[in-house]
Backbone as JSON, one array per atom type, in Angstrom:
{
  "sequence": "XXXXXXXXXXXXXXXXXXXXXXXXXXXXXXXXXXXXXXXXXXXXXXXXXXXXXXXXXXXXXXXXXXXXXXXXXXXXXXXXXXXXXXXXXXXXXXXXXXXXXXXX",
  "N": [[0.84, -1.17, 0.0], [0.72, 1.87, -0.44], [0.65, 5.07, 0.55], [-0.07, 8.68, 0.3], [1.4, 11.8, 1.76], [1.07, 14.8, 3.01], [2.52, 17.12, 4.5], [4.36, 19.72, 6.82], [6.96, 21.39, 7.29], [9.72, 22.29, 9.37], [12.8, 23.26, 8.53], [15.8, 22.77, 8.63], [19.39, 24.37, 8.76], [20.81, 23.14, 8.56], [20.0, 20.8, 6.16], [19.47, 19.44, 3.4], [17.79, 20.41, 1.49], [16.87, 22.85, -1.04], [16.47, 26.5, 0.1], [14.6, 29.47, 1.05], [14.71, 31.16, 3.1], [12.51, 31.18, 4.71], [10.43, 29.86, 7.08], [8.49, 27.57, 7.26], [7.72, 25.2, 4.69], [5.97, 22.53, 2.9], [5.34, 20.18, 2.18], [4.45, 16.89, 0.25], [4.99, 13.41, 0.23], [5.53, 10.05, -0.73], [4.68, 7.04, 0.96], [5.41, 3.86, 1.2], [3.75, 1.22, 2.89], [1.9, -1.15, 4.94], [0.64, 0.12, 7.12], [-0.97, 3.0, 8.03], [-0.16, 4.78, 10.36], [2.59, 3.42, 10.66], [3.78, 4.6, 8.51], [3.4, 7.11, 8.39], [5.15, 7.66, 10.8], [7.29, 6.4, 9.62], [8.21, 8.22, 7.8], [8.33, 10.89, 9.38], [10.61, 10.11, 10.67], [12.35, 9.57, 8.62], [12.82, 12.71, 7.41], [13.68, 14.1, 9.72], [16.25, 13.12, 9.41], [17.02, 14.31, 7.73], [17.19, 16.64, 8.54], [14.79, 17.84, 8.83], [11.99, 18.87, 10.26], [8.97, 17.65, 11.64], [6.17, 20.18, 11.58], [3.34, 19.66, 11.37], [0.82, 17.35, 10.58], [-0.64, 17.0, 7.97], [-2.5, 15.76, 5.91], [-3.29, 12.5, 5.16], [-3.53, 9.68, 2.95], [-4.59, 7.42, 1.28], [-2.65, 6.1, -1.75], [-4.4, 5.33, -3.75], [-7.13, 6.18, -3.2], [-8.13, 7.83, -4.33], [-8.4, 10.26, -7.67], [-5.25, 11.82, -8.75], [-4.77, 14.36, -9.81], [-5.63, 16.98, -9.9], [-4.06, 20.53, -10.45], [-2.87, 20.84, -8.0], [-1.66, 18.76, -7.27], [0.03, 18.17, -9.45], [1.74, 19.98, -9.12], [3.05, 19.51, -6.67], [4.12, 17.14, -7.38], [2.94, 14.25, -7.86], [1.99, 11.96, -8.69], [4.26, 11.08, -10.58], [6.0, 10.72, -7.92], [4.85, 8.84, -6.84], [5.61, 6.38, -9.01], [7.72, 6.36, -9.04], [8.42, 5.9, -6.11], [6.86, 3.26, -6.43], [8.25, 1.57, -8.12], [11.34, 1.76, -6.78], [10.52, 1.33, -4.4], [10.85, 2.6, -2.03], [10.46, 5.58, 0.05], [9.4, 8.28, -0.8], [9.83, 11.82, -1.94], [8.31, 14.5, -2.55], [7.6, 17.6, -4.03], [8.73, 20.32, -2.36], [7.0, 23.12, -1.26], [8.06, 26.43, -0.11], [7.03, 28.63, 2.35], [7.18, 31.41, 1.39], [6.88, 31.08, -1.5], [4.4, 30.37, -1.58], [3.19, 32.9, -1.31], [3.12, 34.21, -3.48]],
  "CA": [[0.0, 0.0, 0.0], [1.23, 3.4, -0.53], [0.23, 6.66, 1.32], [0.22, 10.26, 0.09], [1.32, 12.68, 3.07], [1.15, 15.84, 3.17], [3.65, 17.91, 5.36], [4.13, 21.09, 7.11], [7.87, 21.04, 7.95], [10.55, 23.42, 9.76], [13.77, 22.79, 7.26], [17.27, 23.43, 9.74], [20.39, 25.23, 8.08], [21.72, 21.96, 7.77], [19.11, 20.23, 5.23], [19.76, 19.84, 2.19], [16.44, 21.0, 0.86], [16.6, 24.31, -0.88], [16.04, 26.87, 1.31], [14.26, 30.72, 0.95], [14.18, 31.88, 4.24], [10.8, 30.58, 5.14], [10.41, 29.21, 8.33], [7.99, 26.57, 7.16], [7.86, 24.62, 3.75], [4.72, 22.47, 2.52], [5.35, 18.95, 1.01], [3.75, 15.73, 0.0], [5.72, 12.34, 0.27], [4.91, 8.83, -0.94], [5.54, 5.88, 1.62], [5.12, 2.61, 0.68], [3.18, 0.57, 3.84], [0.64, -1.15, 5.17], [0.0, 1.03, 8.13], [-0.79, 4.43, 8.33], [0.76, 5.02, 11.77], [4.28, 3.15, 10.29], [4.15, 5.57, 7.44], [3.9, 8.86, 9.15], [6.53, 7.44, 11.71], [8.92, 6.21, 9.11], [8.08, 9.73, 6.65], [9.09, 11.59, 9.92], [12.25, 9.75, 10.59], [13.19, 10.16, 6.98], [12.77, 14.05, 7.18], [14.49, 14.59, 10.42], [17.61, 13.0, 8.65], [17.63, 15.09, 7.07], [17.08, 18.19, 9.65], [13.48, 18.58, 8.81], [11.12, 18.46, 11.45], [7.39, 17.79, 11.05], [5.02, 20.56, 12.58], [2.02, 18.74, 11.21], [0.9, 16.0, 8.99], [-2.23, 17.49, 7.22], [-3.52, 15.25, 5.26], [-2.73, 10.68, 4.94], [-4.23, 9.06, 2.44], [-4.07, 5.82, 0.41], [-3.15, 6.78, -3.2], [-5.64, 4.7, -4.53], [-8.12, 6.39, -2.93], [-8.83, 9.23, -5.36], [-7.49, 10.46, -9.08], [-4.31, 12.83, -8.52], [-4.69, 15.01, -11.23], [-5.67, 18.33, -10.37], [-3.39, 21.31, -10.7], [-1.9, 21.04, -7.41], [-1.19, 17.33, -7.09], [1.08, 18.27, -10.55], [2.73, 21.19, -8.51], [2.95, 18.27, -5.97], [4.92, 15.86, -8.43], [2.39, 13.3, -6.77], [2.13, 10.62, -9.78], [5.82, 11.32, -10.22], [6.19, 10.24, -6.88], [3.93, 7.22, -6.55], [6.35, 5.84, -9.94], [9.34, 6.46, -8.6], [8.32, 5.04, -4.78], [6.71, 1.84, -6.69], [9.66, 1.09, -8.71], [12.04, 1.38, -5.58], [9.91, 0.39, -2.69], [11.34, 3.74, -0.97], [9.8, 6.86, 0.35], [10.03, 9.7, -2.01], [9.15, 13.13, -1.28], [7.84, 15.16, -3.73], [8.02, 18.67, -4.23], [8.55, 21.02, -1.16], [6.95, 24.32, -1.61], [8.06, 27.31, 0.72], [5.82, 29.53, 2.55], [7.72, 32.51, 0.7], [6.94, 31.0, -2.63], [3.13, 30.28, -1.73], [2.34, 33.85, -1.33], [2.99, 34.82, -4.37]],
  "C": [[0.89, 1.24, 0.0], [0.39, 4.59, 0.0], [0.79, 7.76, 0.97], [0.28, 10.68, 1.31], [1.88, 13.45, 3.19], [1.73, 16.66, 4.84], [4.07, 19.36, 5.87], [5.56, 20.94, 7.86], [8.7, 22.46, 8.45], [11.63, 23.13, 9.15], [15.04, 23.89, 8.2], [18.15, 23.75, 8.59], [20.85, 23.97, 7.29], [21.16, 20.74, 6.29], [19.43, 20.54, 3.57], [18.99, 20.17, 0.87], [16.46, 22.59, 0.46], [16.07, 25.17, -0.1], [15.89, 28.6, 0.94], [14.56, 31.46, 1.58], [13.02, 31.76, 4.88], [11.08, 29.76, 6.06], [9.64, 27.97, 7.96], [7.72, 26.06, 5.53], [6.42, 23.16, 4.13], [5.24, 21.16, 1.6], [4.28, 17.85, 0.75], [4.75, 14.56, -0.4], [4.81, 11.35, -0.04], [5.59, 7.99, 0.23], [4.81, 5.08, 1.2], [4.84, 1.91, 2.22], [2.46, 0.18, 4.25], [0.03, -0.39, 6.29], [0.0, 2.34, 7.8], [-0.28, 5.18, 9.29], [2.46, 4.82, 11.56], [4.58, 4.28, 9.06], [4.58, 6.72, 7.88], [4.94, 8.49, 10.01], [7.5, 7.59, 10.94], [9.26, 7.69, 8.19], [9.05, 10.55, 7.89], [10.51, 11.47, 10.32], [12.82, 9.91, 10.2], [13.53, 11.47, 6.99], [13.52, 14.56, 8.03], [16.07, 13.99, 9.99], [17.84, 13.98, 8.23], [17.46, 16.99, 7.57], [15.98, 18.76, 8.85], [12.54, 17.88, 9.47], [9.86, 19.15, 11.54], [6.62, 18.33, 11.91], [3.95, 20.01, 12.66], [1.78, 17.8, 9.92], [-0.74, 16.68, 8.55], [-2.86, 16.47, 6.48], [-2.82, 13.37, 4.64], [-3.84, 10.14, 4.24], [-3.5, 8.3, 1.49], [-3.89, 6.48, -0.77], [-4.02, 5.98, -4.02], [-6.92, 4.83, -4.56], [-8.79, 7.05, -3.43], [-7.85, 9.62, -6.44], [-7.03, 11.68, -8.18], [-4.29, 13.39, -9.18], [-5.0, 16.42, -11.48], [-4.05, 19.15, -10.14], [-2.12, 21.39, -9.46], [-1.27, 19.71, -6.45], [0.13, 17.44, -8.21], [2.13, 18.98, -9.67], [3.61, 20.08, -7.31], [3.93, 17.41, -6.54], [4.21, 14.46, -8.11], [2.08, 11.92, -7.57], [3.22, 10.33, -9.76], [6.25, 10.44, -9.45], [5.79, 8.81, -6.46], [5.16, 6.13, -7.39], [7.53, 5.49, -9.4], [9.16, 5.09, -7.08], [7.85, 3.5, -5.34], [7.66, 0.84, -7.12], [10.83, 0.99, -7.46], [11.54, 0.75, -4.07], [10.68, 1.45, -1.97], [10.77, 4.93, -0.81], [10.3, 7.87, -0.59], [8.86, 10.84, -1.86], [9.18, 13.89, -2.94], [8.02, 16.7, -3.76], [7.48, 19.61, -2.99], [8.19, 22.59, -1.38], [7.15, 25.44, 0.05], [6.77, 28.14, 0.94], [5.8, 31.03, 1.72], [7.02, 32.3, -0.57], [5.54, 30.57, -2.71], [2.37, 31.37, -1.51], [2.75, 34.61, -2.34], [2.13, 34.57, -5.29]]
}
């Protein structure tokens, strides 16, 4: 099973996630699992590797549960993502948008 999950992260100096100046950044990750509890665990584990640390999880869902296809599932990379995570069997994060770069 695979899970879309949407992310609300704080992104440290040290991360190697482009970085604006924005205190908080806005993603969507694929994990591959049958739980929804092991997903968000292992998603957050993954992210603090990498010195990003999850204020909130907004939104877990199965990707099978609904077509990905509007405008900001693309912005998202969220098919993308599913491909990539099926083919490796590894979490893959999808495109992190800053808070800087969502008010424009």
């Amino acid at each position: 099973m695979f899970w879309v999950i949407d992310t609300k992260v704080k992104v440290l100096p040290q991360s190697s996630l482009p970085q604006d100046g924005s205190t908080f950044y806005f993603g969507r990750s694929i994990v591959p699992d049958e739980s929804r509890e092991n997903a968000v665990a292992r998603l957050t584990a993954t992210l603090e590797e990498d010195f990003m640390l999850v204020e909130e999880v907004s939104r877990v869902a199965t990707y099978d549960s609904q077509q990905w296809d509007t405008e900001a599932d693309e912005d998202y990379e969220t098919k993308e993502s599913y491909e990539e995570a099926r083919q490796t069997g590894g979490i893959v994060f999808g495109c992190f948008a800053s808070e800087l770069s969502m008010e424009d």
